[in-house]
N, C-alpha and C positions, 0 to 999 in steps of 0.2 A: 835344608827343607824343613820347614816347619811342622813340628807335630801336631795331628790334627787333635782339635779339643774334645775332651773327653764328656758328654753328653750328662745333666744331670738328670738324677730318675725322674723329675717331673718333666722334663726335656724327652725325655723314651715316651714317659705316657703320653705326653700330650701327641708324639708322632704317634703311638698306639692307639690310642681314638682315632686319630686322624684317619688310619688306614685298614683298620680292622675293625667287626663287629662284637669280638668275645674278648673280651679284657678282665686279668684275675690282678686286681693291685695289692696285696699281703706285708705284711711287718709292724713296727708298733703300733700302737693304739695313738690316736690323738693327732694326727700328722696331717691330719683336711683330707684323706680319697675320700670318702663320701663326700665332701665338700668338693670334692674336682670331678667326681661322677655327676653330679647332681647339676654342675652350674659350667665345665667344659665342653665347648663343641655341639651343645646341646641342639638338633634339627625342630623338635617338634616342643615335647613336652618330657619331663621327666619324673617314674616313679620309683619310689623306693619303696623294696621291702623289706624291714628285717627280720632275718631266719631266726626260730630257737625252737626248742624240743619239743613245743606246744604246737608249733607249726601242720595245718591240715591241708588236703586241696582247694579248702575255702579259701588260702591264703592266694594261693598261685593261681588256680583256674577259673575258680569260684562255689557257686552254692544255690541252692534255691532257696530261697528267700518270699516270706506272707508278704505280698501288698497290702496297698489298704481298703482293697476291696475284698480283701480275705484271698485270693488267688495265691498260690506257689507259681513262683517263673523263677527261671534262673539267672542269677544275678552275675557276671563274669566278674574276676578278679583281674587284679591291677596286670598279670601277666600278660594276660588276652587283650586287657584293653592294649596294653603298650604292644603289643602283635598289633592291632588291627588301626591304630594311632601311628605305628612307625615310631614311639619314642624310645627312651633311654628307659630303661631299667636298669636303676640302679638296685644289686642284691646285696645288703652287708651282712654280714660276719655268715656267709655260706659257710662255715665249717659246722657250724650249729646246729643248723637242721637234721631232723631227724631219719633214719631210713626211711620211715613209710613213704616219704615225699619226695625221696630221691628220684626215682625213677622219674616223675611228674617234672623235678626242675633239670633234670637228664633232656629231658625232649624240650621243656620248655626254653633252654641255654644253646639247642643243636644249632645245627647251621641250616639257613634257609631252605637249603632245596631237601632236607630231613625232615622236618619240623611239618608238622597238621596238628588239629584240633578239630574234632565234631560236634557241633553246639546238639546240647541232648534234646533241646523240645525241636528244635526247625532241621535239623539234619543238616544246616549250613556246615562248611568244609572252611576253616579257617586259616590262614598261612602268615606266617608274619610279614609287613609292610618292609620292602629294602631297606629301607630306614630303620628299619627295629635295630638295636645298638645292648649290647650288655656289659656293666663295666660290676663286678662282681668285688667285692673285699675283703680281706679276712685279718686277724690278727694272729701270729706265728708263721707257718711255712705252709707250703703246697701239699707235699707230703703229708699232710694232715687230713687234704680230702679225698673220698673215694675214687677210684681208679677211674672211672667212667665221670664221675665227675669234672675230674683233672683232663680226664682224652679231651675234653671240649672245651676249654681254657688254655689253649696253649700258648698264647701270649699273655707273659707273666711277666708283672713288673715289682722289682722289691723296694718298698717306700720307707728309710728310716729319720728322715728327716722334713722339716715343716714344709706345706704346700706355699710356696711364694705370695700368689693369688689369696690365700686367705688368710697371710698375714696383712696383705696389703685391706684387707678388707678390717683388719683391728685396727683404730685411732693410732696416732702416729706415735704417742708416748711411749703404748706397749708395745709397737713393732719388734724395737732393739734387744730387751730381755726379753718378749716372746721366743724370738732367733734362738738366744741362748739357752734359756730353759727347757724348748720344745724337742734339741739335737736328743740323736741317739748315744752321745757322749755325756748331756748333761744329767748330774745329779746334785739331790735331788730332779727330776725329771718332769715336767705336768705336761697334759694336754693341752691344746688350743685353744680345746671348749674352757678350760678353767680360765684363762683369759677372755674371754669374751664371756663368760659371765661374772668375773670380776670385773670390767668395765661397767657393764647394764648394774650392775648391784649398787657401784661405787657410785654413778651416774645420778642411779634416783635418790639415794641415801646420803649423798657426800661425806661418807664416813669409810676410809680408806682403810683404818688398822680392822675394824669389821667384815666389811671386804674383803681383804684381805684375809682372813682370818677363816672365814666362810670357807672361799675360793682354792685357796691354795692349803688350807688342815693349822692346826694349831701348831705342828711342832714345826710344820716348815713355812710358814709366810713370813715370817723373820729375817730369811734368806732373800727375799724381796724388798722388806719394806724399805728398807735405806731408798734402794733404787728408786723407788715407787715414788715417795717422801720428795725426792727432787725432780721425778719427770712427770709426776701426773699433770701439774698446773691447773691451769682450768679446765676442768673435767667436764663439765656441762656443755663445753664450747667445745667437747674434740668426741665429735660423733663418725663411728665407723663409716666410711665411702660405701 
């Protein structure tokens, strides 16, 4: 009997979008889930927001806001809009955020048939569209965030290695040492993003050990440049898909 194959974590999430609205994807940094919240499975439209200590209800529900007729009306945040749009919210590094605003992304993350909003001037009654979708991120572990935060995230996927998809979206040179350098095995270790901005650098500059140099820090782009040195080729001519 053959053993069945073992699913990789971009394999879980992508059936995790598929089949659920509340997805917490967690572990290192630099691995594309916002790049797979942002651009998989996507029905409508997708917004992102990211959480940190500064974080107010302006972020999540919104604010009132002067026109330019000198009036105050209230202006709804990207939360509400993606409730009444049906899109993707994407939330990154939700560990960040601060109390004040827990309880606010507590109801705003709930499950549909939980979840209202009363708009303050018109007394409309607002519900999120079935389609509304939240795929949340974080770097570290779950246990990291509040209890009530966690009840409502129960599909949790651990991501420590590159999104496939967004390597295929770097030029083909970098694919191969992206793979290698982006593993939760590799070290020195870098992000995706320092590939794709060592491409766009090296691209308009043609100047690779600067780039380089830039990109990946002084004491480690060294560990690249060999590599680099024989696969960049024509750089102008190997633009990301």
């Amino acid at each position: 009997m053959t053993k069945p194959k073992t699913p990789t974590p971009w394999e879980l999430a992508e059936f995790a979008v598929a089949h659920n609205n509340r997805v917490l994807m967690y572990g290192l940094p630099g691995t594309g889930k916002t790049y797979f919240g942002l651009t998989h499975a996507v029905k409508s439209e997708a917004y992102r927001l990211i959480c940190t200590e500064e974080m107010t209800d302006a972020d999540l529900i919104g604010c009132y806001k002067q026109n330019e007729k000198g009036t105050w009306t209230f202006q709804e945040g990207v939360g509400i809009k993606a409730w009444r749009q049906g899109a993707r919210l994407v939330v990154d590094e939700i560990n960040r955020m601060n109390g004040d605003v827990e309880s606010r992304m507590m109801a705003l993350i709930d499950s549909h048939a939980s979840s209202s909003w009363q708009h303050p001037d018109t007394g409309e009654i607002v519900k999120p569209h079935p389609n509304f979708s939240v795929v949340a991120t974080m770097n570290g572990e779950p246990e990291d965030l509040a209890p009530a935060i966690l009840d409502r995230l129960t599909v949790r996927i651990a991501v420590n290695e590159p999104n496939p998809k967004a390597l295929e979206a770097l030029p083909e040179y970098l694919r191969g040492i992206a793979t290698k350098w982006t593993g939760a095995n590799a070290y020195p270790r870098f992000s995706l993003r320092s590939f794709v901005d060592f491409h766009a650098m090296n691209t308009s500059s043609a100047n690779l050990e600067m780039s380089a140099r830039v990109a990946f820090g002084e004491d480690q782009w060294k560990e690249l440049n060999d590599f680099l040195l024989v696969n960049a080729g024509d750089l102008k001519a190997e633009e990301p898909k």
